[in-house]
N, C-alpha and C positions, 0 to 999 in steps of 0.2 A: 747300624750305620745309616742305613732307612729312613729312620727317624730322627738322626743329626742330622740331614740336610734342609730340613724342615722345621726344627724348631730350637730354639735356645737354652740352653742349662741356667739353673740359679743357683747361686750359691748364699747361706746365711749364715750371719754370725747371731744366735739367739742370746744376746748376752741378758745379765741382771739390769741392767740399768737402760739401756740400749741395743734396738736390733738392727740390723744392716743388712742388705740386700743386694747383689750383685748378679747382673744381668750378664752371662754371656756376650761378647764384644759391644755392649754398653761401657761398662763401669759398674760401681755403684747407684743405684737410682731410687735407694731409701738408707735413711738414716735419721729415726726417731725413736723416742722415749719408748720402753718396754712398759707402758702402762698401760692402762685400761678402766674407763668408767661404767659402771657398771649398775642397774635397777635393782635394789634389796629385794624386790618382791617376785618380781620372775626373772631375775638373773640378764633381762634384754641389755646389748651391750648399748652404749650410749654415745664414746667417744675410742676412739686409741691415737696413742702416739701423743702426737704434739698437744692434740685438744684437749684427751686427758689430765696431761701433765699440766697442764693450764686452769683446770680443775681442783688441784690439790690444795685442801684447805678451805677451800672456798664452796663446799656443797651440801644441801640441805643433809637431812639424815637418812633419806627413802635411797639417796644414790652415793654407791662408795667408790672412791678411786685405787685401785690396786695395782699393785706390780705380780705378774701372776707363777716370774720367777722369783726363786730364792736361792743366794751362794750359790746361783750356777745352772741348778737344775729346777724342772718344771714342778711346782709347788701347788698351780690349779692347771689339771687337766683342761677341762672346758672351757678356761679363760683363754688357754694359752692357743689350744686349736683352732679359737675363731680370731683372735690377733693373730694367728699365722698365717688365715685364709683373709686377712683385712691385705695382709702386707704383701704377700702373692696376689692377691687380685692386683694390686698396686703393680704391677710388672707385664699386667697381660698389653699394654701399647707397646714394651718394649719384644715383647714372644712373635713370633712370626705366624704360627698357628695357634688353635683353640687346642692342640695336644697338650698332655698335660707334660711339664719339665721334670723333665732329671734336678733334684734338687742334693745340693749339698750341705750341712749340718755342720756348724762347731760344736765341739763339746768338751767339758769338762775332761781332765786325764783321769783315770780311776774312777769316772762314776759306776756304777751298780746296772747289771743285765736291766734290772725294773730301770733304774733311771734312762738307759741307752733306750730301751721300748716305748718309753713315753715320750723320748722326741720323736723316735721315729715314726710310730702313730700319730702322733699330732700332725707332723709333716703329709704325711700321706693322707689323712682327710680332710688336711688343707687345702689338697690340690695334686700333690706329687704322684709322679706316676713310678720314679724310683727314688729310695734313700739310699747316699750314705753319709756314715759320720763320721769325721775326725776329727781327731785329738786338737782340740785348741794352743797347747803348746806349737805342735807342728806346723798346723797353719800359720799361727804367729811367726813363727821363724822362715817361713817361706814366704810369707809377706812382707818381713823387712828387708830380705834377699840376702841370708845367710847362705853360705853351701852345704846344706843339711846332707847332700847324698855322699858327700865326699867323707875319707874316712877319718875325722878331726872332730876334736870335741865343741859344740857350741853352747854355750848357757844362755836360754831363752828367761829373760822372769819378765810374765804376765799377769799384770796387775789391771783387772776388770772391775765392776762394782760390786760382785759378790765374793768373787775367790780373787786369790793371787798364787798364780802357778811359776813353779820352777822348775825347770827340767834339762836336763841334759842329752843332746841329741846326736849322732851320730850316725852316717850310712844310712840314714834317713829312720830311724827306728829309736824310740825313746829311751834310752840306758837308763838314765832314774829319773822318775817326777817325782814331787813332793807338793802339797798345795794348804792352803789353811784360808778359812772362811774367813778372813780381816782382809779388806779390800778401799774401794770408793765409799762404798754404801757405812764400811764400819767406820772412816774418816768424819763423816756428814756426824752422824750417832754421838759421837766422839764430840766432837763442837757443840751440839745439842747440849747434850747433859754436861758438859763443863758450861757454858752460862746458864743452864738452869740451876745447877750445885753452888756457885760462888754468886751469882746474880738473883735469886731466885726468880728469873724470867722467862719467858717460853716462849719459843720463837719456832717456827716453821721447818718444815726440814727441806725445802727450797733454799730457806734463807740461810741454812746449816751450809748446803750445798756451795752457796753462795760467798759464804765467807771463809770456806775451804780454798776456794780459787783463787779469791782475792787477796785474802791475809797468809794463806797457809804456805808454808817449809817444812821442810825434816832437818834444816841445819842455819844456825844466822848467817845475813848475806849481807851486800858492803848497803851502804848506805844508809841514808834517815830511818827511822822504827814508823816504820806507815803504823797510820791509825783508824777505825770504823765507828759513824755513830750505828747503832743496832737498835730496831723498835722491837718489841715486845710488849707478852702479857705477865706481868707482874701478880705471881703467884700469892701473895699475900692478901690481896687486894680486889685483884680484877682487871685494875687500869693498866691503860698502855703507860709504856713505860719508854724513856732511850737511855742507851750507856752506851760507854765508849770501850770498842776493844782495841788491844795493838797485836803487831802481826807475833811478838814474845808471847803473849798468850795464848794465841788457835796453836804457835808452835807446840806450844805444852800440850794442850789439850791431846792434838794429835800423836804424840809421840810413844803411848804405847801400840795404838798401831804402825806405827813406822818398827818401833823396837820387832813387833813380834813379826813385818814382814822381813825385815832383816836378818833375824834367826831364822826364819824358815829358808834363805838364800845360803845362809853358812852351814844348815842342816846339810843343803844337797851336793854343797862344795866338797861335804867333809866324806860323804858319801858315795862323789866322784872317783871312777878308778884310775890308776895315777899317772895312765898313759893320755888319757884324757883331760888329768888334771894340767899336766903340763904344757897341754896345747890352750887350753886357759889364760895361760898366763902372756900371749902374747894377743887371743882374741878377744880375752876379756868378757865383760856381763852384756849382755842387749837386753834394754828394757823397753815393754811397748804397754799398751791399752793406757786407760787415761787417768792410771793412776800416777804413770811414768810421770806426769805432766805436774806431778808435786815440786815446786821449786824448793831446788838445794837436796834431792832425791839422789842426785847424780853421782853430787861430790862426799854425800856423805855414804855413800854405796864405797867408790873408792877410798875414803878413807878407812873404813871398815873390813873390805876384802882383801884391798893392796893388789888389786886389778885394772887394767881398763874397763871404764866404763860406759857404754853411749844407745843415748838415746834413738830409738828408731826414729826413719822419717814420717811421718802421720801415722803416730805411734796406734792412734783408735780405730784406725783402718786397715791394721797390720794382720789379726786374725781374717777378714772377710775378703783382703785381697790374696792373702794365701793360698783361700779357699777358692776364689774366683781363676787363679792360675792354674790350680789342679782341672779347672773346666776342661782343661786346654789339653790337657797331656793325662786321657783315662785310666792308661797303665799306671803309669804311677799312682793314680789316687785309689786305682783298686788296689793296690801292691800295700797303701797307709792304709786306708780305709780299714776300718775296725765293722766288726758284726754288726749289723744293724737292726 
């Protein structure tokens, strides 16, 4: 208690794609790229976050840009502990002392004792002076402002850029998750290699990202067939190249990731027990992170489940305010809180 009146908690969402930062009665006061530039020859970091990502594609051979998560979980130790301690120091104007914060952790459902230990190490010689972790599902659904503690079933699906998680929640305690590594990042991938396969051209995985937003659906929607010109390298050749895609095409591309995150929603429906399934049917799916943001997502969830379906409100901020709420009220987050 001592040391709550003196200093502030942080809470993070270490996501694949994007990490988020949340100050104790700030807000949020980071939200950047989970990357990292990085020196081949002695590993010195060079950029994170925004500057990194700004980097990509664009760097000689001596220095690489990397994402140092993968599907979720920490993928390079060493990369991941000094972008933790980039993004924390990032917080010390908003901390009241030089003590070091109670820090809070999203995490994957189901990862591995080793995977739980190497955030939590990471965390703590970032800065932290305690961990814990919870389940990303739960935060998510405590960030879109479900009533997780009440005794009614809620279907969270969180679609991140490595995983997409589904779970079912209840009393505040996860009745079933299910999760599968097809995400944002498998979307981008997805667009990639379908203009390299039909176009033979190679294009960026920015510019992958890029035409996911623009052009991408899970389902057609009313209007004209928007169109893109796209530059590239012309695999044949060398030279830059432009074509034209339409938004019927990135549909395709993307659509066995859509397909396989849509079976992994009816896997957990089916897996629902059926006191819970019924409560379902009037509260329907809530989907958050920023895959939710796939237009025509929505309706084509409902046409598929025969449920209501709706989108969180800042659906990308939905894990890391979750986690920023639980600041608030330590019972509770010791009572979720998984081993750390």
């Amino acid at each position: 208690m001592f040391l709550r009146k003196f200093s502030r908690d942080v809470a993070i969402d270490l996501g694949t794609s994007n990490t988020l930062v949340f100050v104790q009665g700030e807000g949020i006061v980071v939200n950047e790229p989970s990357i990292v530039s990085i020196r081949e020859d002695d590993r010195s970091i060079l950029a994170v976050g925004n500057e990194a990502k700004a980097m990509i594609g664009r760097t000689p051979p001596e220095i690489r840009v990397i994402q140092p998560l993968k599907n979720g979980v920490i993928a390079d130790f060493e990369v991941t502990e000094r972008m933790l301690s980039y993004f924390i120091a990032r917080t010390q104007r908003w901390l009241r002392t030089v003590l070091k914060p109670r820090v809070v952790v999203g995490v994957p459902a189901g990862i591995t004792q080793v995977e739980r230990r190497a955030v939590r190490d990471s965390a703590r010689h970032a800065g932290a002076r305690e961990v814990c972790l919870v389940e990303e599902p739960v935060a998510a659904a405590i960030g879109a402002g479900l009533p997780i503690q009440e005794p009614g079933g809620n279907l969270i699906v969180d679609i991140g850029g490595g995983t997409t998680e589904v779970a079912v929640i209840s009393l505040a305690g996860v009745i079933f998750c299910t999760s599968v590594r097809v995400a944002g990042d498998e979307m981008d991938e997805a667009v990639l290699q379908h203009i390299k396969k039909q176009y033979n051209l190679l294009i960026g995985e920015r510019q992958a990202e890029e035409l996911k937003l623009t052009l991408g659906s899970a389902c057609p929607g009313e209007g004209p067939v928007r169109s893109v010109e796209v530059k590239g390298r012309d695999l044949a050749d060398g030279i830059p190249k432009t074509i034209t895609l339409t938004e019927e095409e990135i549909r395709e591309a993307l659509r066995e990731p859509v397909v396989t995150i849509v079976e992994t929603i009816r896997t957990c429906l089916e897996r629902t027990p059926p006191e819970l399934a019924a409560d379902l049917v009037d509260a329907g799916i809530v989907i958050t992170g920023g895959g939710s943001l796939l237009r025509g997502l929505d309706r084509l969830l409902v046409q598929e489940m025969q449920l209501p379906v709706k989108i969180a409100p800042d659906p990308m901020s939905c894990v890391v305010m979750g986690l920023g709420r639980l600041l608030d009220e330590i019972d509770f987050l010791r009572r979720i809180a998984g081993p750390a």
